[in-house]
C-alpha angles and dihedrals in degrees: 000000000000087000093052090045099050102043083045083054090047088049092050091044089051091044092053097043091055093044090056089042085052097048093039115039097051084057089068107017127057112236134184110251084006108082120111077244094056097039087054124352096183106059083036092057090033080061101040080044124115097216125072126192118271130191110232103022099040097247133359129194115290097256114230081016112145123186140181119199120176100296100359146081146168149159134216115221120240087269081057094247114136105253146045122328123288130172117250088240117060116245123252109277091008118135105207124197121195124200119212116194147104124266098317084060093043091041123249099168104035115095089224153030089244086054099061119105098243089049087045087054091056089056104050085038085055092042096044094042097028089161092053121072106228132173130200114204108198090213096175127107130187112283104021131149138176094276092059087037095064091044085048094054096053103037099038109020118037087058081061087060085232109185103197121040113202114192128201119173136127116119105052075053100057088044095068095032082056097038117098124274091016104204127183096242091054090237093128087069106016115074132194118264100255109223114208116194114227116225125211093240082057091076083057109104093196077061093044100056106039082053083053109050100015098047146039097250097119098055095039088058106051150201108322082245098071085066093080106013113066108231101014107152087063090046093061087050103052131001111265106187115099120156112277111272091197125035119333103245095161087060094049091042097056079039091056095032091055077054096056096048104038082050097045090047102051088046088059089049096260123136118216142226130190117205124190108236118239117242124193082214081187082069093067093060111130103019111119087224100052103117102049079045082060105038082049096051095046089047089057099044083055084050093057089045078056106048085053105057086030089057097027099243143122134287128194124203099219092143102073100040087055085052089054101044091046086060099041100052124079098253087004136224104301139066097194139341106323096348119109142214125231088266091049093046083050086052100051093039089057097043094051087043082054096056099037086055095044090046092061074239086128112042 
């Protein structure tokens, strides 16, 4: 009986040995199978991401969130725009300009926050007014279409006083008029954020690890993009966009979403201006949906001419000088499809300071 209990005792001992070495060692030293990335990639990229959950527009930028990617690199501010610092009221003589859009307006592409095209404008407006305070707030954020983007503005910006609106949108767009079952709402591409609750077994790494090799947890929870695309996990797979058989609700939609924010803006004293969006069409080759991609994305692009000389404001061709930059400079402006280089963002930046300034926009 001394024998089996103390053999039983050894077992326990080794057991819990090995148990404190396994929740203790993997929390200093790297080991393969063993990293908070491995035991479960998805919570650990949910908490590396730039975006957060947000009640009314899916998901917004991580206030006070800093990253650094390969060559890039980049901060939100404590309101959760990318960029320095501001106040939530706008300080006293101040003309503020706030940039709707998806991520060529947020800046996936540029190497910095000063390279992206909001914080470029700043620069040619400042060189160009050196006498006149003017901010730039660089209001986009990956994924966004029209539909986020007038939430957005009335949730985010007009709090800021902006007094000009620029708005840059078109491909997120095309994407869900193109994407199956279009409905007016954009439910049919736009999923609910899904919260898990963390436990307090789960920052066990015993636990971690046994949910990771001994269950299906990683693939029933899915890619983190499958947090904000319905349907996600298919779409990696096969292209889904096709060109709408029954009515095109994705067109009317862009069409009634330019409305709203051309219309909440000018009842809060903004002015707008509406800005084609720039599209290395090269970049869809390839693709067995390319040319519905391309007929959408035209459409849209008529449907922004529309909306201006519907609503009286300002367009600005930014489309085709991109295109011709992109085929003038030596590896171009784009680094895929809308997404821009620090000299594209600069382009564009210029293009859009020259107009302001033309248009009597900017004192």
């Amino acid at each position: 009986m001394g024998s089996l209990l103390k053999a039983t005792l050894t077992v326990a001992g080794t057991l819990v040995a090995a148990l404190v070495v396994l929740e203790t060692l993997p929390r200093w030293v790297d080991l393969p199978g063993l990293s908070a990335g491995e035991l479960d990639p998805y919570a650990e990229g949910e908490r590396n991401a730039r975006v957060q959950p947000h009640p009314y527009l899916a998901y917004a930028p991580k206030p006070n969130h800093s990253f650094e990617q390969s060559r890039h690199r980049g901060s939100h501010n404590s309101l959760g725009f990318r960029g320095p610092q501001i106040s939530l009221k706008k300080p006293a003589g101040t003309l503020r300009i706030a940039c709707l859009g998806g991520s060529s307006t947020y800046g996936h592409g540029p190497s910095s926050n000063e390279t992206t095209w909001p914080a470029r404008l700043e620069a040619h407006l400042a060189s160009a007014r050196p006498e006149g305070a003017i901010e730039v707030i660089n209001g986009g954020c990956q994924g966004y279409s029209t539909f986020e983007s007038l939430a957005n503005l009335a949730f985010r910006v007009l709090p800021l006083e902006p007094d000009i609106v620029i708005v840059y949108h078109t491909i997120n767009d095309m994407r869900c008029a193109l994407y199956p079952g279009a409905k007016p709402d954009n439910t049919h591409w736009r999923a609910v954020w899904r919260r898990y609750e963390r436990t307090w077994i789960e920052d066990s790494i015993t636990f971690q690890a046994w949910r990771r090799y001994c269950t299906d947890y990683i693939r029933s929870r899915g890619d983190i993009g499958a947090f904000a695309i319905v349907n996600f996990d298919e779409l990696k797979e096969r292209d889904l966009y096709a060109w709408p058989s029954e009515r095109p609700v994705g067109f009317t939609s862009f069409h009634r979403n330019l409305n709203g924010i051309v219309s909440l803006a000018e009842q809060q004293g903004a002015r707008v201006v509406l800005v084609t969006q720039g599209l290395r069409r090269s970049s869809l080759d390839g693709a067995p949906s390319r040319e519905d991609q391309l007929r959408a994305f035209d459409y849209l692009t008529e449907i922004l001419a529309l909306v201006a000389r519907e609503r009286e404001v300002p367009l600005v061709d930014a489309q085709s000088v991109l295109a011709d930059a992109d085929a003038a400079s030596e590896g171009g402006v784009f680094t895929s499809d809308v997404h821009m280089t620090d000299l594209g963002a600069d382009r564009l930046a210029s293009t859009l300071a020259r107009e302001l300034l033309a248009s009597g926009l900017i004192p």
